[in-house]
N, C-alpha and C positions, 0 to 999 in steps of 0.2 A: 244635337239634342233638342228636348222643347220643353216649354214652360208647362206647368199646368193650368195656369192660365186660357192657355192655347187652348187644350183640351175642352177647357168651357168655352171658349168663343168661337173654335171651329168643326167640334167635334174629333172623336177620337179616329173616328174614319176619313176627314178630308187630312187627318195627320199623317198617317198611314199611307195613304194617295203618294202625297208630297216624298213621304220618307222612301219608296219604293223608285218611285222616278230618281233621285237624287243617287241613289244608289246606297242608302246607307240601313243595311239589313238587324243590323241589331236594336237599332232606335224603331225599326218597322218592328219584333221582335217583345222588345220591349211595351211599344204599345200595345199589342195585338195581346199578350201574353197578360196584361196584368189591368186590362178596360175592359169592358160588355162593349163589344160590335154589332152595330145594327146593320144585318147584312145586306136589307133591301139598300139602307143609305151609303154602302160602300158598294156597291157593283152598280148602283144607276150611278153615282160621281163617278166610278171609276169608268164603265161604259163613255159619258160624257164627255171625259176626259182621253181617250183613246189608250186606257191604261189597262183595260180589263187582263186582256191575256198577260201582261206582267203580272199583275196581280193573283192570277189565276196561276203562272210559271212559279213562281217563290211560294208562295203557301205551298202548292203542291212538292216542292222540292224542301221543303224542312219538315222533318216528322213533329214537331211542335204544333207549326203556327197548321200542315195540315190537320193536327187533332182538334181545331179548334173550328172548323167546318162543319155545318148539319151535315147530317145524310142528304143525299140527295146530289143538293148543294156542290155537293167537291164531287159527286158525278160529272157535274153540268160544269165546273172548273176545269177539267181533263177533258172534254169533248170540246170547250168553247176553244184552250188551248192551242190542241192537236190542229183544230179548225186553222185557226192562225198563223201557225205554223205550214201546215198544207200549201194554203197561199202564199205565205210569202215565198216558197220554196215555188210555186208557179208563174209568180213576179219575176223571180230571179230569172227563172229559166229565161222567162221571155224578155228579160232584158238583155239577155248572152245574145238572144234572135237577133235583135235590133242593133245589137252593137256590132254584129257579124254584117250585116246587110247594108250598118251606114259606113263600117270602114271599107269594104268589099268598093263600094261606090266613092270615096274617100271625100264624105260629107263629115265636117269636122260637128262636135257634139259633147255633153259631156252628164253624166248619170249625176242624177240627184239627190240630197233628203233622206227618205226611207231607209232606199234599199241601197246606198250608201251606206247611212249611219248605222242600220241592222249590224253587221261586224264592225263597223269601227269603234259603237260605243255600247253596244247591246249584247255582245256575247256571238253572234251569230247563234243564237238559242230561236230565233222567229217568235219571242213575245216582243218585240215591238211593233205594236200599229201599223199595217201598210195599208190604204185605200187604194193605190195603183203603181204603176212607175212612172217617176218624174225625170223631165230631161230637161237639159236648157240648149239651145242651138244659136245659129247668127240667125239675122234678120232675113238674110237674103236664101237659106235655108230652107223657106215654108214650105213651097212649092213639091223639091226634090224629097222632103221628108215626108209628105203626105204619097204619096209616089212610091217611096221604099218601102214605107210602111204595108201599102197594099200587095205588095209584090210577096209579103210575107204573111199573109193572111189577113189582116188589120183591116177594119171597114171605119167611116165616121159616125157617131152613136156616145151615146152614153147608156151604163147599165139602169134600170131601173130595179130596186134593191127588193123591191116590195113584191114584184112578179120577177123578179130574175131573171126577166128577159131585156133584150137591148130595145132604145128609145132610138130610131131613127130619126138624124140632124136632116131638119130641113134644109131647100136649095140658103135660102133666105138666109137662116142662121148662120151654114156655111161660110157664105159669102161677107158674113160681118164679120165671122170669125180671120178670116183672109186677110178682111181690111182691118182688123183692132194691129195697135201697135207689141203687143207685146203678148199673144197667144196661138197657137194651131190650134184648131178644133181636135176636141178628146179624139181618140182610137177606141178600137174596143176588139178583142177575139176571142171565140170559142174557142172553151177548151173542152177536153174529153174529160169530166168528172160532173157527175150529179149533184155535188152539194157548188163546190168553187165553179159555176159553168162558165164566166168570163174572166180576162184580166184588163182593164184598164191601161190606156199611158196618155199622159200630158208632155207636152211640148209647149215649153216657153221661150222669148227670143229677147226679155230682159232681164234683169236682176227686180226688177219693183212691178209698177203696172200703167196702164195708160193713165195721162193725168198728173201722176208723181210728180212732185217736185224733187226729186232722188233717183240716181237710177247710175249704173255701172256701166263700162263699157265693155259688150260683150267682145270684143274683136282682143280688147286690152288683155280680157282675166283668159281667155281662149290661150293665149301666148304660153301659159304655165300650166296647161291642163299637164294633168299624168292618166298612169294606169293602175288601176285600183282591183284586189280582190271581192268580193262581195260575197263568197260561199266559199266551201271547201277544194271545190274544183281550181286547177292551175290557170283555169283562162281568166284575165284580165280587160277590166271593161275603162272606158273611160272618165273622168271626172275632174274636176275642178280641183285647183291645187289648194293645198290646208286652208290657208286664209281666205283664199275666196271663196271657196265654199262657207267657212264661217260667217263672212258676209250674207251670203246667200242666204242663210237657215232664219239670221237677224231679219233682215229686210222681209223674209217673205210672214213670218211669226208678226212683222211690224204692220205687215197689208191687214192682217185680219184681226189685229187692235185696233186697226184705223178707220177700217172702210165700215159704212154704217150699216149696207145691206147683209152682211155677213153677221150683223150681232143680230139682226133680227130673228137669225135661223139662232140665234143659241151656239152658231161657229165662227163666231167672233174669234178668239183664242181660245187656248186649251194649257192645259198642265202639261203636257208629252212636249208641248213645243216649246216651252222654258226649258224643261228637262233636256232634250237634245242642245239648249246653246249652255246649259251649265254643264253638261257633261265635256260636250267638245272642248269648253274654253280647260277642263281640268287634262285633258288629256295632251292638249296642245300646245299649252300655256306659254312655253321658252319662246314658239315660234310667232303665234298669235302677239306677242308682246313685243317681237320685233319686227314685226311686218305692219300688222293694223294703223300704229298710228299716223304711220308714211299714207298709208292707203284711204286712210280718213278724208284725211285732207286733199291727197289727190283729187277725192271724185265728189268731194265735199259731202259727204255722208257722218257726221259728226253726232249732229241730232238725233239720229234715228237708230244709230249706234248704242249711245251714251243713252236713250229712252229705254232700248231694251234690256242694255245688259246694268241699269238701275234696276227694273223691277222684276230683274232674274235675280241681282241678287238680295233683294228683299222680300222674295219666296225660301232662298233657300241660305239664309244667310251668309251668302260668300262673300268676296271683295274685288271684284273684276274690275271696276269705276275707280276706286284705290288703286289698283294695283296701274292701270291704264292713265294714272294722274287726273281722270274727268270730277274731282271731287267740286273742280271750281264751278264748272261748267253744271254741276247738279245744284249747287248753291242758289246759283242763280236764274233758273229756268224752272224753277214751282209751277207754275202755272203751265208749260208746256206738259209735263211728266204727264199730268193729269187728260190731259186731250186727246179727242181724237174726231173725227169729222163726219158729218151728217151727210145725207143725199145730194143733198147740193152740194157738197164740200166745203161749209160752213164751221166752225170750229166748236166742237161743243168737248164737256168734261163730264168724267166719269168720280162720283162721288166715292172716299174712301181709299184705301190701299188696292192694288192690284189683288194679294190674296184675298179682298172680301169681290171683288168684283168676280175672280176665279170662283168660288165657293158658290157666289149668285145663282140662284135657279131662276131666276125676274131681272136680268140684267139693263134689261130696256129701262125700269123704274133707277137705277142707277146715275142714267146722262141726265144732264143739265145744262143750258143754254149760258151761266157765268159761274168762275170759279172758284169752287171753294177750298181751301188751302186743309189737308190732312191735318 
């Protein structure tokens, strides 16, 4: 539930946001039912937040909350939708490609994120945000994977969103992208449809990023990969076992609180990517609570653990930090919670709770170079 408190300090639409991701439809329901929505302020947050076509999926599927849409409006709800849906079903496809093309050649691999979590924790309904498909691979990988990829269409590029056509990666770029430790250069393929014309896929070959003081051993977590569903169809693709992947979604949600050039753009973090590690840890929970804290410590990931899943649960007020015993370890690390590092890699803090920093539309005004305690 929420205070009404809340309602004055974050608005009845960044409530709604929160309540939609979390999954809890009658407190969405509730608010929506019995507050004035300002809809420009709920679809630019929810836009921002990667949450639109949820948001756009549940109104339209309750005769309630959709009578409570202008005209118009719940038009452009049901096309943004459909739209989302479209794609990710094109995602999909072309991750069954990829999966078929690296086991054919028997380059080990494993599907990530998105179009993972699309069925695991989203219904398979395609309102969850997908920007591409994500993969993680070994180190020694880059090569034969930039390789298979073309053999099945794939060129190197990224889309440019604005003209909808692809950005040709130069030699130069290329060639860093080769030498970074922990990236292949994006792919990119035409498809045959006029609105979706490309799909996207990333290939990464660590759990964190160059630099990190943190990072997983890909050879380790590989050992436990399975085979996972991800649509309706019988064929199974690969992926990272429960907990490692749990990891995964942590750490990589942790790169884009931490790293500075990312807040610049306003994609620092987002609300979708709490939401995928409160959702997982509810569905997983028996296993996640017997696996993590052996793995914490193995790979010495404690911090960056215990950072995210504090202020996942003081979005949505869960108990993950209780439940995982870190209560001591939050006692004591104030000053961490609050950080996160500048272009040099300098350590700077983020003034306030994680929910006002989320809610920010001025996030840069937020860091500050000493810390001040909530």
């Amino acid at each position: 539930m929420y205070k009404k408190s809340d309602i004055k300090k974050y608005g009845v639409e960044w409530l709604i946001l929160v309540n939609i991701v979390k999954g809890d439809l009658e407190t969405v329901k509730d608010l929506a039912l019995n507050n004035q929505i300002n809809w420009g302020e709920l679809i630019e947050q929810a836009m921002s937040h990667k949450v639109f076509p949820m948001i756009c999926y549940f109104f339209i599927d309750d005769e309630k909350l959709f009578s409570l849409i202008p005209p118009f409006i719940n038009q452009y709800f049901k096309i943004c939708y459909d739209i989302n849906k479209t794609k990710t079903a094109m995602i999909k496809e072309q991750t069954h490609n990829i999966d078929r093309i690296l086991k054919k050649k028997n380059i080990k691999y494993a599907a990530t994120k998105g179009v993972i979590l699309d069925k695991l924790l989203y219904d398979n309904k395609g309102y969850r945000f997908l920007s591409d498909a994500d993969f993680m691979t070994l180190p020694e990988n880059k090569q034969v994977i930039g390789e298979a990829l073309k053999e099945i269409g794939f060129d190197v590029g990224t889309v440019e969103w604005k003209t909808n056509e692809v950005r040709k990666m130069s030699r130069e770029e290329y060639l860093r992208f080769l030498m970074a430790k922990d990236k292949i250069p994006e792919h990119v393929i035409e498809i045959d449809n006029d609105i979706i014309k490309y799909v996207s896929v990333g290939f990464v070959t660590s759990f964190t990023w160059s630099g990190c003081e943190y990072d997983v051993d890909v050879h380790d977590a590989f050992l436990k990969n399975k085979e996972l569903s991800i649509d309706d169809s019988k064929e199974e693709i690969s992926a990272l076992d429960t907990t490692h992947h749990f990891i995964y979604i942590i750490l990589h949600l942790y790169k884009h609180a931490m790293v500075e050039f990312l807040s610049r753009w306003n994609n620092d973090v987002n609300l979708v990517k709490f939401g995928d590690v409160y959702r997982y840890f509810n569905k997983y929970e028996d296993i996640i609570l017997k696996e993590l804290p052996e793995l914490m410590i193995k790979y010495n990931i404690e911090k960056p653990i215990f950072w995210t899943l504090y202020h996942t649960d003081s979005i949505f007020g869960s108990n993950m930090i209780e439940k995982l015993k870190g209560d001591e370890f939050i006692k004591n690390n104030k000053e961490y919670l609050n950080s996160a590092k500048d272009e040099k890699g300098n350590t700077r803090y983020f003034k306030g709770t994680m929910m006002e920093r989320l809610v920010s539309k001025n996030r840069q005004k937020l860091f500050v170079s000493e810390f001040r305690e909530v």
